[in-house]
N, C-alpha and C positions, 0 to 999 in steps of 0.2 A: 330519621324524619318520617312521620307517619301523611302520607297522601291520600285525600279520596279525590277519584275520577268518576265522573256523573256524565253519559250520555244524554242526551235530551233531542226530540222529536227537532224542533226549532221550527220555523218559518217554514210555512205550505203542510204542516200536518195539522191533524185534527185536536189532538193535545199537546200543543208546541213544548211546554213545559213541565212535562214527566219525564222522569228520567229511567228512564229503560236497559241503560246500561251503568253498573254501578261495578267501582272496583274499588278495595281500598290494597295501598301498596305503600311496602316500606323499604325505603335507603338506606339501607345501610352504606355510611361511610366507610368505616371502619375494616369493612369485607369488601369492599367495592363490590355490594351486587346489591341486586333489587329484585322483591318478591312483591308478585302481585296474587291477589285473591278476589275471585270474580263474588258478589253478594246476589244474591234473587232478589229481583225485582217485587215479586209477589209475598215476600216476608212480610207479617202482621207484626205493626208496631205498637203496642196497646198503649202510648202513653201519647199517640197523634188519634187513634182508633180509625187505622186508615194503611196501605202498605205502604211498604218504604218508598215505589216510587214515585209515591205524591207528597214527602218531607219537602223536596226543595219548592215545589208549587204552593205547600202552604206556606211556607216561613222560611224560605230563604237558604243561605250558609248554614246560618246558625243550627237550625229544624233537623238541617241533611245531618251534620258531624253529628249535632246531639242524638239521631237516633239511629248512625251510624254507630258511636259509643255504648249505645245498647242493647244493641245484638253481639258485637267486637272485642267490646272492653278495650277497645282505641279511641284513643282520643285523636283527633285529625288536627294535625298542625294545619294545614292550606287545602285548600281547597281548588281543581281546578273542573270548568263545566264546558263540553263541546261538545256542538250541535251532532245531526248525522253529514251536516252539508260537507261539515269540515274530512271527516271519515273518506267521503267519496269525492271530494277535491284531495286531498290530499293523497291519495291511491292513484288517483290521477295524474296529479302531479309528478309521482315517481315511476311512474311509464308503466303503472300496473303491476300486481303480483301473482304468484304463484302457490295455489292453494292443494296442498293433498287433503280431498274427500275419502273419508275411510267408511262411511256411512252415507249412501247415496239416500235420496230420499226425491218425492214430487208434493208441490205445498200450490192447490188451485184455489187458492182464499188468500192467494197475498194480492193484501189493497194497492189499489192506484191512486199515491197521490192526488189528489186536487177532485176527485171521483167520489170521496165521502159521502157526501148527500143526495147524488144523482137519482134520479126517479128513476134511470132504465124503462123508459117508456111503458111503465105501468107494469112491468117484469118484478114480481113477488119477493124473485129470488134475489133479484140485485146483482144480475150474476154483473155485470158489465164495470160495478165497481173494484173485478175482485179479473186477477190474469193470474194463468197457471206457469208456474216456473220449476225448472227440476236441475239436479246436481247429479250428477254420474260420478262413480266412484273412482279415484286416481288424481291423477296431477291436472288440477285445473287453470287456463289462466284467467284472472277474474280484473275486470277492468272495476272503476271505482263503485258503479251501479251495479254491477252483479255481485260483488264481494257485499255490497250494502243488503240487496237481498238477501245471499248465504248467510246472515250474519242475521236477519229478523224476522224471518219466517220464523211462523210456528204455531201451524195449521197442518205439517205433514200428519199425516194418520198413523204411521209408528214411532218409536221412541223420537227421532228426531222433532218430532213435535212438541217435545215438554220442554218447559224453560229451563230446566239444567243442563239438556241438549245447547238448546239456543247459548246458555254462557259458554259450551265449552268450544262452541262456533268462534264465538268472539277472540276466543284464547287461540284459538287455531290461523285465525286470518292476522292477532297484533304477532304472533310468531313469524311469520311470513312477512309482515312487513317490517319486523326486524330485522329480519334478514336479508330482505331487499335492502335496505339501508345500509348493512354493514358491507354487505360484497359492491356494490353499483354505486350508490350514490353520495357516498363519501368523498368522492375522486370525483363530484358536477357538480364547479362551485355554482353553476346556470337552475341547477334544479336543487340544491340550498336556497337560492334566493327566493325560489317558488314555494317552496316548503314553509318559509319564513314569510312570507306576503299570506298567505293562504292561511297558515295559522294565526294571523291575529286578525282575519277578516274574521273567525268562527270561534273565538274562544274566551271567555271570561274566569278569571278568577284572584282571588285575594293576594297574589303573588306579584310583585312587581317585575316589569319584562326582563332586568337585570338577572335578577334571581330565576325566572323562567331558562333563559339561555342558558344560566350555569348549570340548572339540572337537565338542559337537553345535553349539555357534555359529558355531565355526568353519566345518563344512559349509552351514550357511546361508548364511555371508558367502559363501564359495566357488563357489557353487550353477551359476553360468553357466561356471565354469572347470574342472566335474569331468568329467573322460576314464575311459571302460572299455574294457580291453582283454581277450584273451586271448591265449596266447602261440599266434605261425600252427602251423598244424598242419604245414606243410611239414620243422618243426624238430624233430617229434618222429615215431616210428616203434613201431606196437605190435607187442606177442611175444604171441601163444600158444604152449602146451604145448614151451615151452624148461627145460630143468632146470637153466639160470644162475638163472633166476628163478622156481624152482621150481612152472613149468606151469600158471601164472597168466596173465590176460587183464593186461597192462602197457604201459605208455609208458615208451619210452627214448627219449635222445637219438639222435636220427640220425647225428650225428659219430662216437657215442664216448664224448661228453664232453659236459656243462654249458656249454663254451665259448660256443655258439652261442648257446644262450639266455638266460646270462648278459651276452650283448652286447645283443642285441635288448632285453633289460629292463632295461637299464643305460640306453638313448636313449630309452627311452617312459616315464620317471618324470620 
């Protein structure tokens, strides 16, 4: 069973419905495991003339798998899409995690919600819409709002600042809360029930809640067999200010073509 997962800004951001975090992941039954592969957000899709994270804002399901199928050459059985609210209730929910930073970094441009448009009393810079936040390297513990930040910055001034960084954030923080899961909270049937209330206040997708629940066991059975990747960066190549893709910040194929990472994700699933 082939999955894509779509993060989405949701209610009180500026563009509630791009999806900024994109994963597409496959079940295997058969092996009981499950590999996920994080996608860039900033991939140019020439057949929307737009990146991938604005497929589901224009056109829905359908927009997202079909131009997920052509960077992939997966075709998405279901589909499922949650907010960031869900991300940081739900972290919440499970009494917080425990995140190893191996790449410290400080990011003084991550916005303040609800702060978008503020005039900053005539302030040029706008600093007032923008708070500085920083990560120190080692074992951090990160309640639902600070893992949400570690996980969306990407404004630090060294490498952590590139959105391949930011995917492999992502990868780092859903490890941890796998892991929270498997040792803690499998034994609080109290903070199941909150897990389960929480997640269907934040989550839409094509999947009926029957079939939702059976794949949340399923990740449990799985739990020692689940791989996160993201595709190397060596296979993809960014464009600024090209008017092929209309002088946008973008990821293309380095070939030409999907070819290549169409191979490489075809052996790591």
């Amino acid at each position: 069973m082939i999955l894509l997962i779509l993060g989405k800004g949701g209610e009180g951001h500026t563009a509630p419905n791009l999806t900024d975090t994109i994963m597409i992941s496959h079940f295997n039954i058969e092996k009981n495991s499950i590999s996920f592969i994080s996608i860039p957000r900033d991939i140019w899709v020439a057949e929307i003339r737009a990146k991938l994270n604005t497929a589901y804002y224009y056109g829905g399901f359908d927009m997202a798998k079909e131009s997920i199928k052509t960077i992939t050459a997966l075709e998405a059985d279901n589909l499922i899409i949650v907010d960031f609210s869900l991300f940081k209730d739900f972290i919440d929910a499970i009494g917080g995690i425990s995140v190893y930073v191996e790449m410290p970094f400080t990011d003084d441009r991550y916005p303040i919600t609800g702060k978008e448009n503020d005039l900053c009393n005539g302030d040029l810079a706008y600093a007032c819409r923008y708070e500085t936040i920083s990560f120190n390297k080692g074992l951090n513990y990160m309640n639902g709002e600070t893992a949400l930040k570690f996980v969306r910055s990407r404004n630090s001034i060294l490498e952590e600042g590139s959105e391949l960084a930011r995917e492999n954030r992502q990868q780092i923080v859903v490890s941890a809360i796998r892991e929270k899961l498997a040792k803690e909270v499998v034994f609080s049937p109290s903070i199941i029930n909150e897990i389960y209330n929480v997640t269907l206040d934040h989550l839409e997708s094509d999947l009926d809640i029957e079939t939702l629940m059976a794949l949340a066991k399923f990740v449990y059975q799985a739990k020692d067999s689940i791989t996160f990747q993201t595709i190397p960066e060596e296979l993809l190549t960014v464009s600024q200010n090209d008017r092929r893709y209309d002088r946008q910040y973008v990821f293309i194929p380095r070939s030409g073509n999907w070819k290549e990472v169409q191979e490489w994700i075809s052996k790591s699933i």
